[in-house]
C-alpha angles and dihedrals in degrees: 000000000000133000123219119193097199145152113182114271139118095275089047094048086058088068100039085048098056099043091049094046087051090041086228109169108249147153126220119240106199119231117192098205091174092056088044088259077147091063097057115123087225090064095036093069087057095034104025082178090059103236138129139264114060136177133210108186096196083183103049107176112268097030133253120091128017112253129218123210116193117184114054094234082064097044102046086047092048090045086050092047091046093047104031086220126120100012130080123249103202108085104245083051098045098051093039088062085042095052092046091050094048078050098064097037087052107036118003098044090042099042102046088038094055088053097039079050085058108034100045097019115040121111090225129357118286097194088196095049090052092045093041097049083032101066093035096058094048088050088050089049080044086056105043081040093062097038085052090060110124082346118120088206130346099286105033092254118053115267153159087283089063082043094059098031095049096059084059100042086059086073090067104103105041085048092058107251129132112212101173082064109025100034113013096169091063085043098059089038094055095046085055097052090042080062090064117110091212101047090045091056087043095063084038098069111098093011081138101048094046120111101147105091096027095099134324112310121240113255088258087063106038078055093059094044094046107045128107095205140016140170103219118240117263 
């Protein structure tokens, strides 16, 4: 058994998704991230940078301690080891889904979640902050648009790398891009991993318990969200 320390995002999403994808048995631990659930001393131990989401694998290959994974590029890599699902074994396959991967958790999830940040979450307009994430983010779809090109998925065969680049591609709309126009290879990628059972059933998990996203957050939240660093309330 498997826990997952989740609240539905796109970086949450990653980690339902793949278990889902890879039908794993888990539990959700809910983790309010809108009321500091990710500050408590509890989740820290599992997730020291505070972030959500989280794994506890009760049932680590080769036996002994559970082990606990923080940071989604990890986990996705330590559930495809485990599993042996969704990520090559030969070596040129297995680092271009690595290297794809690294690509989204370094450039794709920060950057359009820094303009998203700016453009849905900003207390007043900061005209540098919207043209520099901007720009950034049309030059990343430019780059998975281009890669996409005569490819089914990333890598050819869908992998852990789709997995992490679909859940931020789902922000697309209420960011203001049009895919269909600007980037229809990412469209029609997209559209084929929306089709997948697994993935459907992924973004799925903790449709009841989400509230962030649902509309813009009151400043008590977006504190919360936003700060680096918080003493919970007694």
């Amino acid at each position: 058994m498997i826990d997952l320390h989740y609240w539905p995002t796109p970086n949450g999403w990653k980690v339902s998704i793949c278990l889902e994808e890879m039908e794993l048995d888990y539990k959700v631990v809910p983790v309010n991230i809108g009321k500091g659930d990710q500050f408590k001393p509890e989740f820290l131990t599992i997730s020291p940078n505070n972030r959500m989401p989280a794994i506890v694998d009760h049932d680590p290959v080769g036996g002994g301690e559970p082990i606990s994974v923080f940071e989604t590029g990890a986990i996705l890599l330590y559930l495809a080891e485990k599993t042996g699902q969704f990520l090559p074994s030969d070596p040129r396959g297995k680092s271009e889904v690595t290297a794809w991967l690294m690509w989204q958790m370094g450039g794709l999830g920060p950057m359009l979640g820094q303009y998203g940040h700016f453009k849905l979450y900003a207390p007043e307009p900061v005209p540098y902050g919207l043209k520099r994430y901007g720009d950034e983010a049309n030059r990343l779809y430019a780059v998975l648009n281009d890669r996409l090109e005569g490819r089914e998925y990333i890598c050819n065969e869908y992998s852990i790398a789709d997995m992490a680049c679909w859940p931020w591609v789902v922000t697309n709309k209420g960011q203001g891009f049009d895919l269909a126009k600007d980037y229809p290879n990412v469209r029609t990628w997209y559209d084929r991993c929306k089709e997948r059972p697994g993935l459907r059933r992924g973004y799925d998990v903790g449709r009841d318990i989400r509230t962030i996203g649902t509309g813009k957050p009151d400043k008590k939240t977006l504190d919360v969200l936003f700060s680096a660093r918080r003493k919970l309330d007694k």
